[in-house]
Biotite code that builds the C-alpha atoms (Angstrom):
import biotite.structure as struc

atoms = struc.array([
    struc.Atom([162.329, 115.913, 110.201], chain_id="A", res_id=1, res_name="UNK", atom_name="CA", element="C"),
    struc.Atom([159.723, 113.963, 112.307], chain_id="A", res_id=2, res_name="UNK", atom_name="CA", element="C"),
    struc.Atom([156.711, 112.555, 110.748], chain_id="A", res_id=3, res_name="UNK", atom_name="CA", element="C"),
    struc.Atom([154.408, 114.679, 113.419], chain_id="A", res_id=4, res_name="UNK", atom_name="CA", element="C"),
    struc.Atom([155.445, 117.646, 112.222], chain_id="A", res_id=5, res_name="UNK", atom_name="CA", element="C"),
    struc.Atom([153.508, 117.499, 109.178], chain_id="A", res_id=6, res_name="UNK", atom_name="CA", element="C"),
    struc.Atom([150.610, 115.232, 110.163], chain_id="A", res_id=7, res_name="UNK", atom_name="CA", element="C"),
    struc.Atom([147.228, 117.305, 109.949], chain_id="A", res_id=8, res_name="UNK", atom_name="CA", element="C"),
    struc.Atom([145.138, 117.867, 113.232], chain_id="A", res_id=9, res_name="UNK", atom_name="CA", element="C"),
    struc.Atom([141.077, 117.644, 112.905], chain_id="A", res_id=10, res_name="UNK", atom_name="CA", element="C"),
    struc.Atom([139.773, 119.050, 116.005], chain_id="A", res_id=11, res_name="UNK", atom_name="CA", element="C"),
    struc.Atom([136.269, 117.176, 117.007], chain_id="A", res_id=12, res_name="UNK", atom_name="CA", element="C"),
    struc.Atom([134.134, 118.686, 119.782], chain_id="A", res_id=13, res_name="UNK", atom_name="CA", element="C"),
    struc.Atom([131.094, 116.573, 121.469], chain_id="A", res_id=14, res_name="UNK", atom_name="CA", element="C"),
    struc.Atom([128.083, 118.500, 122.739], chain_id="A", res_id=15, res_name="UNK", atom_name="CA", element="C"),
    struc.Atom([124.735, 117.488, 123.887], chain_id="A", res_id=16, res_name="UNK", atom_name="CA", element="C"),
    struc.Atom([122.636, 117.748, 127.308], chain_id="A", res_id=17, res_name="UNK", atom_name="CA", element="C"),
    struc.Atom([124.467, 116.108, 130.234], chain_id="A", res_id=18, res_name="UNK", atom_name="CA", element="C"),
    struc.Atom([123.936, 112.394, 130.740], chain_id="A", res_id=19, res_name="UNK", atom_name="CA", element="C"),
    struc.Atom([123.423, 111.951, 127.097], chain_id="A", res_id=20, res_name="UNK", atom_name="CA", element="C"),
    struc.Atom([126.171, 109.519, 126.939], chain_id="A", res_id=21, res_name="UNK", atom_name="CA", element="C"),
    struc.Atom([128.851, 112.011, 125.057], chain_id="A", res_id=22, res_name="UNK", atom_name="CA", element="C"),
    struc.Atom([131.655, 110.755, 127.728], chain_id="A", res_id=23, res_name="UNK", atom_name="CA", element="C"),
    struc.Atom([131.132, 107.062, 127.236], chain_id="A", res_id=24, res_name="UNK", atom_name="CA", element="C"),
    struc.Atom([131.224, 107.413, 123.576], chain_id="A", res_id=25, res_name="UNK", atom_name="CA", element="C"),
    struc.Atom([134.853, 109.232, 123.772], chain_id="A", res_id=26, res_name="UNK", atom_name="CA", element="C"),
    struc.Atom([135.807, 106.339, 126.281], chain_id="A", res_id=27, res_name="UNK", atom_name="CA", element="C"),
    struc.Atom([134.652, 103.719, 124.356], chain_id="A", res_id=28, res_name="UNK", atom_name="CA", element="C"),
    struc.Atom([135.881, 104.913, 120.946], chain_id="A", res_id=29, res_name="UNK", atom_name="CA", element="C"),
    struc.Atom([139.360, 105.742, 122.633], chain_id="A", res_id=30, res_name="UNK", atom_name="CA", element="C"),
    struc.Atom([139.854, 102.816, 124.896], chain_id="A", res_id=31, res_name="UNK", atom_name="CA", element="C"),
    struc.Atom([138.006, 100.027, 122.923], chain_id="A", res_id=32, res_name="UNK", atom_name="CA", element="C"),
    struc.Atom([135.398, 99.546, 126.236], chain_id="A", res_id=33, res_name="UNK", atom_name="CA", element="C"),
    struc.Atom([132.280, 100.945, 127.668], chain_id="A", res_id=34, res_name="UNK", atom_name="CA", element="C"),
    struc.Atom([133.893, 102.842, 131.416], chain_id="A", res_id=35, res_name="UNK", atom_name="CA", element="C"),
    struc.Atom([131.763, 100.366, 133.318], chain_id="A", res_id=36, res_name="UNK", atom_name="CA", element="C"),
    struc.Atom([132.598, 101.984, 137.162], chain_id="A", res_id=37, res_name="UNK", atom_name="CA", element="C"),
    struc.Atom([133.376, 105.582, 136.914], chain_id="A", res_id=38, res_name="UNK", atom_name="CA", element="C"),
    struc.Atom([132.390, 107.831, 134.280], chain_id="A", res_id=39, res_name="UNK", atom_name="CA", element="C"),
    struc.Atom([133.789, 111.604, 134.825], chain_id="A", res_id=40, res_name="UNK", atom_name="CA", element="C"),
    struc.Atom([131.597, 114.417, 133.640], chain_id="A", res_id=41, res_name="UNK", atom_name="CA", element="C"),
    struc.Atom([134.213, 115.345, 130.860], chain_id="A", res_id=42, res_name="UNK", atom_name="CA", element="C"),
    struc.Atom([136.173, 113.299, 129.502], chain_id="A", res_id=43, res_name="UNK", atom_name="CA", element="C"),
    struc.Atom([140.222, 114.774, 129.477], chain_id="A", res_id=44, res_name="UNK", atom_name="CA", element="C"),
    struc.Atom([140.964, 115.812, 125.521], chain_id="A", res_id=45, res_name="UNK", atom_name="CA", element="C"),
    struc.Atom([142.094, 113.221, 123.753], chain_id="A", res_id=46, res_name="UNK", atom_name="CA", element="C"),
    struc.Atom([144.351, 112.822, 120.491], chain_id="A", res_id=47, res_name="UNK", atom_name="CA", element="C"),
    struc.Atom([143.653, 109.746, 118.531], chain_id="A", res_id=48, res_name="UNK", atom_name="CA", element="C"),
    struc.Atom([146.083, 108.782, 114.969], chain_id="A", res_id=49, res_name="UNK", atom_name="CA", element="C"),
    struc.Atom([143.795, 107.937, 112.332], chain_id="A", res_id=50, res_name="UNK", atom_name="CA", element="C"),
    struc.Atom([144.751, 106.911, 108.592], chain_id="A", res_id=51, res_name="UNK", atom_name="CA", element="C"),
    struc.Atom([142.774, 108.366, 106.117], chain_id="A", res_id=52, res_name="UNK", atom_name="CA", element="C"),
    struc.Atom([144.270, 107.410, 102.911], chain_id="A", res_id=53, res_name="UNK", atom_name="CA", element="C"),
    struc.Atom([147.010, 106.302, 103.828], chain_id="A", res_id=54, res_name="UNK", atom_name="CA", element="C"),
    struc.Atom([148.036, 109.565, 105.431], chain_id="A", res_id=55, res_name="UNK", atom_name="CA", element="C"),
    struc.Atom([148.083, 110.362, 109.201], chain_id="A", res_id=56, res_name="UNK", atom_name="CA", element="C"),
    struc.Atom([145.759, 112.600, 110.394], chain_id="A", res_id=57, res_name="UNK", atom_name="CA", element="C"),
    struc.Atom([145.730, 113.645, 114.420], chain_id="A", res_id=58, res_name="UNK", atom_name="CA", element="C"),
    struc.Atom([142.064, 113.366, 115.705], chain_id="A", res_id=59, res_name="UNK", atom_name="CA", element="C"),
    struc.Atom([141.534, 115.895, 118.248], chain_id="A", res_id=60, res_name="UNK", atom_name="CA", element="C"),
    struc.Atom([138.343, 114.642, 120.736], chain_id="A", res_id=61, res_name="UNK", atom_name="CA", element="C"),
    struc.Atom([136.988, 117.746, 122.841], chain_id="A", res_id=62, res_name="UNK", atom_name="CA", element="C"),
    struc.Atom([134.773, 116.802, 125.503], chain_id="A", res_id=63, res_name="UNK", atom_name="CA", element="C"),
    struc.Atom([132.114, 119.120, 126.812], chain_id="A", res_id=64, res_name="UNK", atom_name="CA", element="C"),
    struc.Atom([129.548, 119.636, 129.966], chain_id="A", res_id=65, res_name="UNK", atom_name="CA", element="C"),
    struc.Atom([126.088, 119.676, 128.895], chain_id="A", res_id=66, res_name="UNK", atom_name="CA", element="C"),
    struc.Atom([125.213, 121.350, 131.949], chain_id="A", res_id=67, res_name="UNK", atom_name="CA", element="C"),
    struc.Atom([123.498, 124.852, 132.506], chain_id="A", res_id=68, res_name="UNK", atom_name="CA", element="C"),
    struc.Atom([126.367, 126.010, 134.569], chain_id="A", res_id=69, res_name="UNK", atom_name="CA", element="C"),
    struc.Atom([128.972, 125.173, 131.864], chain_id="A", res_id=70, res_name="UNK", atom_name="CA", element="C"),
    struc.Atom([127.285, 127.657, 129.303], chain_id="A", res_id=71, res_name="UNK", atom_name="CA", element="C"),
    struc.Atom([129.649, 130.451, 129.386], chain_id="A", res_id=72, res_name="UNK", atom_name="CA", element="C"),
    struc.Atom([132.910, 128.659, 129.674], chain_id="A", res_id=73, res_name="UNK", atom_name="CA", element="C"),
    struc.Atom([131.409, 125.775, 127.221], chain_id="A", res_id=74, res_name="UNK", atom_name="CA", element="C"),
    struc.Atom([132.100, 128.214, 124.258], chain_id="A", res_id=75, res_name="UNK", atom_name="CA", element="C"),
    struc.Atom([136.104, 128.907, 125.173], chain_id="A", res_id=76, res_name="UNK", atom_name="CA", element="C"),
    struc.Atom([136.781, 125.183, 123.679], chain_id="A", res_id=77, res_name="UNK", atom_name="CA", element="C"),
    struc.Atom([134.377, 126.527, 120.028], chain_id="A", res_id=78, res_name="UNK", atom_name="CA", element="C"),
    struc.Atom([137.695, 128.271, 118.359], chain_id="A", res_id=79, res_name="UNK", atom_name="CA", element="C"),
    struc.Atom([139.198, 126.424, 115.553], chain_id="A", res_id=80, res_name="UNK", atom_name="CA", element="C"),
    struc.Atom([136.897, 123.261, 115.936], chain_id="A", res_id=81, res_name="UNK", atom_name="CA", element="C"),
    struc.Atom([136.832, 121.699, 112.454], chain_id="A", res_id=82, res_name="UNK", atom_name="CA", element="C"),
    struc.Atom([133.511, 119.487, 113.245], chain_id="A", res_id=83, res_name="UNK", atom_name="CA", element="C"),
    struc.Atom([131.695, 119.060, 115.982], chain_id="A", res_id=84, res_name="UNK", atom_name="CA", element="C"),
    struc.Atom([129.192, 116.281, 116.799], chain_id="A", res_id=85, res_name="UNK", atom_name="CA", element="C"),
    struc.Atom([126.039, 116.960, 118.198], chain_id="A", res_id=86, res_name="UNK", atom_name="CA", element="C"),
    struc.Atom([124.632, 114.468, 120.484], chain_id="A", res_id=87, res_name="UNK", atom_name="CA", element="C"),
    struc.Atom([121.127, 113.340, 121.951], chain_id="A", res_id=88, res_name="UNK", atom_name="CA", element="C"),
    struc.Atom([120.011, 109.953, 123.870], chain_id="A", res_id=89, res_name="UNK", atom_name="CA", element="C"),
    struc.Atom([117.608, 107.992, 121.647], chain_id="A", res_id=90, res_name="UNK", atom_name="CA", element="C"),
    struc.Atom([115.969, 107.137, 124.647], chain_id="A", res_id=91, res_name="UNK", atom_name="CA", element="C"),
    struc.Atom([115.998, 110.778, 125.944], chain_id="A", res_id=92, res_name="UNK", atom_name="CA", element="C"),
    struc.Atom([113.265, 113.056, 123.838], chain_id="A", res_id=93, res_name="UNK", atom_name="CA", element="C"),
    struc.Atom([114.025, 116.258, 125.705], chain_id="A", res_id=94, res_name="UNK", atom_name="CA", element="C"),
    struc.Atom([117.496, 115.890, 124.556], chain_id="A", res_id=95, res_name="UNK", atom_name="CA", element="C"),
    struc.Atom([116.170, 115.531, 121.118], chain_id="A", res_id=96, res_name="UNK", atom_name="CA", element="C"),
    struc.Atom([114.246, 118.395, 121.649], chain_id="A", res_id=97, res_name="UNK", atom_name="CA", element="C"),
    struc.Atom([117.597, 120.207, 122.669], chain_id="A", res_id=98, res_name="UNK", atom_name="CA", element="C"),
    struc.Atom([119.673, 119.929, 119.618], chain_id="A", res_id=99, res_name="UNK", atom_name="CA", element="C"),
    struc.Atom([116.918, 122.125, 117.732], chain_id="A", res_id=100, res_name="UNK", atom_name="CA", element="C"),
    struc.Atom([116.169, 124.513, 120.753], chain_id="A", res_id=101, res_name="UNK", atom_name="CA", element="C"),
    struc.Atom([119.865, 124.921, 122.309], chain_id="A", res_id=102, res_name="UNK", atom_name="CA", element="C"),
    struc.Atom([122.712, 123.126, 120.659], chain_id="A", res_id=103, res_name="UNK", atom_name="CA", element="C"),
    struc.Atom([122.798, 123.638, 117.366], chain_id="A", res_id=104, res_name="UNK", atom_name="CA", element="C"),
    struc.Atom([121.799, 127.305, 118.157], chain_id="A", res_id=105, res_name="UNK", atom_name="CA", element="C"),
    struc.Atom([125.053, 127.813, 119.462], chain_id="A", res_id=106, res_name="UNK", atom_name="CA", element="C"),
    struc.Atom([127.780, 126.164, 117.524], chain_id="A", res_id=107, res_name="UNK", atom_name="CA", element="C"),
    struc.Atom([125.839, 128.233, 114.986], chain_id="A", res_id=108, res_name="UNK", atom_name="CA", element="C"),
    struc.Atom([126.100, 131.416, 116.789], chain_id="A", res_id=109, res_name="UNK", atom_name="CA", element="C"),
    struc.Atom([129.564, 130.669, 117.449], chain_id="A", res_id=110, res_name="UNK", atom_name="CA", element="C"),
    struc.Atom([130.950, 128.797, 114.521], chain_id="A", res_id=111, res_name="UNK", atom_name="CA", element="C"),
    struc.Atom([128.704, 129.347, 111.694], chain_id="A", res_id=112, res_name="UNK", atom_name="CA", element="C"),
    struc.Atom([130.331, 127.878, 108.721], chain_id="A", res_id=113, res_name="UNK", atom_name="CA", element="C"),
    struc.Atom([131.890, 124.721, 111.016], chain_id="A", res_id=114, res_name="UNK", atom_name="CA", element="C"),
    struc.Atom([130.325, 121.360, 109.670], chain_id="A", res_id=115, res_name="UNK", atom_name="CA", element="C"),
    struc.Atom([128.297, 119.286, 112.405], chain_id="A", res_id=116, res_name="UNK", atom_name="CA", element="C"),
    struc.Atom([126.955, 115.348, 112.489], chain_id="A", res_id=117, res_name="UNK", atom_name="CA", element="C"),
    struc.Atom([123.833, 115.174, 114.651], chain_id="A", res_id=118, res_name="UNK", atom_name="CA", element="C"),
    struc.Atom([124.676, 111.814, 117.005], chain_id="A", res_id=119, res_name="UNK", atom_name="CA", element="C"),
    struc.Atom([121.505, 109.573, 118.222], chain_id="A", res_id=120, res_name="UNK", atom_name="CA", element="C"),
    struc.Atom([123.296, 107.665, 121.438], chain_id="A", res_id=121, res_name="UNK", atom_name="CA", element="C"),
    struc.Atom([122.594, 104.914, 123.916], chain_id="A", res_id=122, res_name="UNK", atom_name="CA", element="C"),
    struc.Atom([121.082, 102.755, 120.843], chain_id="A", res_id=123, res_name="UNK", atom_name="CA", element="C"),
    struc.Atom([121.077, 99.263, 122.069], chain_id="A", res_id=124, res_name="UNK", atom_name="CA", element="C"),
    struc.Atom([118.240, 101.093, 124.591], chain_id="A", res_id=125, res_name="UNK", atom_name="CA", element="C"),
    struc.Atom([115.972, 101.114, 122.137], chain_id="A", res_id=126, res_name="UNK", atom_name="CA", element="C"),
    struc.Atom([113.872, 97.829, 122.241], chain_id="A", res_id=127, res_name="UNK", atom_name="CA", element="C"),
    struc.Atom([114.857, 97.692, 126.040], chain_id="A", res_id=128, res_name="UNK", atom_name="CA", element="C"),
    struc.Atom([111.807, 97.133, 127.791], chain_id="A", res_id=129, res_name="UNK", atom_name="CA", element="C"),
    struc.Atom([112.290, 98.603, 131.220], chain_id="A", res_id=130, res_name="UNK", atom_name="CA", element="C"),
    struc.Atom([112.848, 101.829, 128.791], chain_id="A", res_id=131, res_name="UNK", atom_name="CA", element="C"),
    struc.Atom([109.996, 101.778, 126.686], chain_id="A", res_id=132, res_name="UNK", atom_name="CA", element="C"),
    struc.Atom([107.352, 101.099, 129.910], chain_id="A", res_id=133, res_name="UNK", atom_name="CA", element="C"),
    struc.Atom([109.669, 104.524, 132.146], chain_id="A", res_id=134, res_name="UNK", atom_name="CA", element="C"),
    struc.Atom([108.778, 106.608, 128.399], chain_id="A", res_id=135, res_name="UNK", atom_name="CA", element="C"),
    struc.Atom([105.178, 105.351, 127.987], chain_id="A", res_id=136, res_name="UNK", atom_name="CA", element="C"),
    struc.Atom([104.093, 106.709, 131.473], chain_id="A", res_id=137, res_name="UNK", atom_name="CA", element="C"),
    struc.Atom([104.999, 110.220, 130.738], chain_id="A", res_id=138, res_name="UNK", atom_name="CA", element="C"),
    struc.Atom([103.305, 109.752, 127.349], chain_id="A", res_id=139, res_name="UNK", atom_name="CA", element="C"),
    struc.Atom([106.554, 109.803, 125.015], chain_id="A", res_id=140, res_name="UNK", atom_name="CA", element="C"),
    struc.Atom([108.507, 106.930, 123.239], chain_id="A", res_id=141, res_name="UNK", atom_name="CA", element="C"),
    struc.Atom([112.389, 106.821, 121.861], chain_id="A", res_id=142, res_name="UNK", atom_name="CA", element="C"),
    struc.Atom([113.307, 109.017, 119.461], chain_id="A", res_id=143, res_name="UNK", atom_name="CA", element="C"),
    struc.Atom([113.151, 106.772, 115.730], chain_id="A", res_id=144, res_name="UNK", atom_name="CA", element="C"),
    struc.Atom([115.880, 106.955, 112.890], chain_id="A", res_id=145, res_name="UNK", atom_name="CA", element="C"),
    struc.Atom([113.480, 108.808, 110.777], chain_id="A", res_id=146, res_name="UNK", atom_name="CA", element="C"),
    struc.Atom([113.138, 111.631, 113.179], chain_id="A", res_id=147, res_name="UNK", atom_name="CA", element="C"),
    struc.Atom([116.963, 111.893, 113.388], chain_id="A", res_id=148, res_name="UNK", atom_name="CA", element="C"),
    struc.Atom([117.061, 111.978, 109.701], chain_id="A", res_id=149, res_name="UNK", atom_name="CA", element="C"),
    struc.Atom([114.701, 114.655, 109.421], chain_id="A", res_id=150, res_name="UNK", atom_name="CA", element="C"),
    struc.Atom([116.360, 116.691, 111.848], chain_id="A", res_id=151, res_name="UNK", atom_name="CA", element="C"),
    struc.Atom([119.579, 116.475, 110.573], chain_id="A", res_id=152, res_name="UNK", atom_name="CA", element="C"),
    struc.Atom([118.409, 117.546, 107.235], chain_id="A", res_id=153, res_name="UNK", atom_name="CA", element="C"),
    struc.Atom([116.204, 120.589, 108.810], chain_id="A", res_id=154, res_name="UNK", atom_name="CA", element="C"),
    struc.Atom([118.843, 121.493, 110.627], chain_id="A", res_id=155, res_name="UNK", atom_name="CA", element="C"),
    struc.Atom([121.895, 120.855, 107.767], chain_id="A", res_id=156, res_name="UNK", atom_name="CA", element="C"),
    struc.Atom([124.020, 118.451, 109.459], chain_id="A", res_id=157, res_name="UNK", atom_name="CA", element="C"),
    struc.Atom([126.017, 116.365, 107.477], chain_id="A", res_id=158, res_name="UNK", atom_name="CA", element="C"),
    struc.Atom([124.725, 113.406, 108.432], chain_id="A", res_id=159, res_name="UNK", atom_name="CA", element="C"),
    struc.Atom([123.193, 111.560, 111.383], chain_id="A", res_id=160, res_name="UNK", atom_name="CA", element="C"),
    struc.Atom([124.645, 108.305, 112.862], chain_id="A", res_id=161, res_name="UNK", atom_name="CA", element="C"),
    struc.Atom([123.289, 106.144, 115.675], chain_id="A", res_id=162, res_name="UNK", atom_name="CA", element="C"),
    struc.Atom([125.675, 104.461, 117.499], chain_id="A", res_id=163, res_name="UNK", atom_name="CA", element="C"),
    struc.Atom([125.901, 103.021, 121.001], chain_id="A", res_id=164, res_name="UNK", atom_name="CA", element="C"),
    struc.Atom([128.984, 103.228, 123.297], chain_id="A", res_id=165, res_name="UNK", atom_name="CA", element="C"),
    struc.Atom([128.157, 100.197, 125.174], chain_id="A", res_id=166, res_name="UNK", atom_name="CA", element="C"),
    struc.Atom([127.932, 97.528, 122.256], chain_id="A", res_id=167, res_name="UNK", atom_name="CA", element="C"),
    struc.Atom([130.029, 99.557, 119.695], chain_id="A", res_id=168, res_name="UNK", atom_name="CA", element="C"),
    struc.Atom([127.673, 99.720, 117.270], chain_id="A", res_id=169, res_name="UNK", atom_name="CA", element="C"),
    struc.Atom([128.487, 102.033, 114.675], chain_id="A", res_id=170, res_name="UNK", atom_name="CA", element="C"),
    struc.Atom([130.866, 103.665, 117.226], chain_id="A", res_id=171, res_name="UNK", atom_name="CA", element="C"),
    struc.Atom([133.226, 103.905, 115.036], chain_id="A", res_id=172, res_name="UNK", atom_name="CA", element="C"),
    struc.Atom([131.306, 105.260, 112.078], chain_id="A", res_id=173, res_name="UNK", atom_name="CA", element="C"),
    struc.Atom([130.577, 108.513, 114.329], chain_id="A", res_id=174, res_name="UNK", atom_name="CA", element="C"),
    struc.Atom([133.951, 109.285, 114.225], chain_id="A", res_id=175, res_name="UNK", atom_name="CA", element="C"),
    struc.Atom([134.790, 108.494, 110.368], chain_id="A", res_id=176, res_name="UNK", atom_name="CA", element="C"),
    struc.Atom([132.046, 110.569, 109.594], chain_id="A", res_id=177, res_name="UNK", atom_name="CA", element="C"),
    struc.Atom([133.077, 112.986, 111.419], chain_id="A", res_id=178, res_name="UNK", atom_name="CA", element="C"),
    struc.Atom([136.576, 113.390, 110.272], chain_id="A", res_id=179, res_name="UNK", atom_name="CA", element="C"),
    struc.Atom([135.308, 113.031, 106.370], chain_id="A", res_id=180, res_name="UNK", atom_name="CA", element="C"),
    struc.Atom([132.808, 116.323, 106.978], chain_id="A", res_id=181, res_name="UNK", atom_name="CA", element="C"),
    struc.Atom([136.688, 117.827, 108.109], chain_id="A", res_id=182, res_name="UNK", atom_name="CA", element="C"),
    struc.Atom([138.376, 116.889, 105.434], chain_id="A", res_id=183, res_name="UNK", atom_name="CA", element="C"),
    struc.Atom([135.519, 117.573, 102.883], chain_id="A", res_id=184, res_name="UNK", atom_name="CA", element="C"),
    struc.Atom([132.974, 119.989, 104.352], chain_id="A", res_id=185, res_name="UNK", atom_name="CA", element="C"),
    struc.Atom([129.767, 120.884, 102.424], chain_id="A", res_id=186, res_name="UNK", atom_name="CA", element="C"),
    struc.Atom([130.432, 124.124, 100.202], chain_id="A", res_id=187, res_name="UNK", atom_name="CA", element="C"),
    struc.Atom([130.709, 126.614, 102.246], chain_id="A", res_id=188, res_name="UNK", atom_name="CA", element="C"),
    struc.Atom([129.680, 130.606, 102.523], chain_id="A", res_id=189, res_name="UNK", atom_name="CA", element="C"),
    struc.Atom([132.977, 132.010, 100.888], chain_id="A", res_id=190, res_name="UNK", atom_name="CA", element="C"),
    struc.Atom([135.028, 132.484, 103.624], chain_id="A", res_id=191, res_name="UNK", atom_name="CA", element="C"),
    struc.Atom([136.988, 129.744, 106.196], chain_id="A", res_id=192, res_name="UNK", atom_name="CA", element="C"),
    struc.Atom([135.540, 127.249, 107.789], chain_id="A", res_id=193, res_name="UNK", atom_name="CA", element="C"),
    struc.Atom([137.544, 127.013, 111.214], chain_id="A", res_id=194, res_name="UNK", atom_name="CA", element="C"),
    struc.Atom([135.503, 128.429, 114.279], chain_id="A", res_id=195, res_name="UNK", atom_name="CA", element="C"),
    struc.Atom([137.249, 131.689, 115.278], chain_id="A", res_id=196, res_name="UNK", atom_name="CA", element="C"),
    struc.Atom([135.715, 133.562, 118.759], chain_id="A", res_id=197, res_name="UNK", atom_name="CA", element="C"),
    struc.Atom([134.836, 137.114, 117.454], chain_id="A", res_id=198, res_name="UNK", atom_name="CA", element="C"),
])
């Protein structure tokens, strides 16, 4: 008997507003480097082995278009996700914004008991000055870790992590936290916790 067999599968899916970073942080997580040439608007799906103590667990990485045209065929990858990770640009407010207004919206319409971290990308932008100066003249300013903290507990995710794709930074905490909400979601409504399509 093959060890595959038996090895548990933890499906992940990324969504966010396009341009939010959500492919580069797959890439880089998956590959070990930032795609510095060609970045494709979704990333193929992915399988990752990760050891979680000292078992092997499959890691299942669903990409996703942000885009308005996407909407209705966005949903068909929803069923059976066991986490999904909600994403924003740090230096992006409007995709802030999103997460409240659009994204979390509708996992939750779709998968309302599936456990979600809320994902503040593109990190190392922060104290970038060309950045700052491009917010300040439309009157707005990166998003700050407090905000993301408060939103993730307004909105119940399990957690929120900023990371950045480019320098790594806490790239790969993103994707242990992700896979410990999996394994050990917050209590849920009695009934499963896997995203079905009604």
């Amino acid at each position: 008997m093959n060890a595959t067999a038996n090895m548990q599968t933890i499906k992940c899916v990324v969504v966010g507003d396009g341009a939010v970073g959500k492919t580069c942080l797959l890439i880089s997580y998956t590959t070990n480097k930032f795609p510095s040439d060609y970045v494709p608007t979704v990333f193929d799906n992915y399988a990752v082995t990760v050891m979680i103590g000292g078992e092997p667990y499959t890691l299942g990485l669903f990409d996703t278009a942000g885009q308005e045209d996407y909407d209705r065929l966005r949903p068909l990858s929803y069923p059976q996700t066991d986490v999904f990770l909600v994403c924003f640009s740090i230096v992006n407010p409007a995709s802030f914004e999103n997460v409240k207004e659009k994204w979390v919206p509708e996992i939750m319409h779709h998968c309302p008991k599936t456990p979600f971290i809320l994902v503040g990308t593109q990190s190392d932008l922060r104290n970038d000055q060309a950045v700052q100066e491009k917010l300040a003249k439309n009157k707005q300013r990166c998003v700050a870790p407090e905000q993301g903290d408060k939103l993730a507990r307004e909105l119940r995710a399990v957690k929120y992590v900023e990371c950045s794709a480019l320098t790594q930074r806490n790239l790969k905490a993103v994707f242990d936290e992700a896979i410990m909400a999996a394994l050990d979601p917050p209590p849920p409504p009695k009934s499963s916790r896997k995203c079905r399509l009604l």
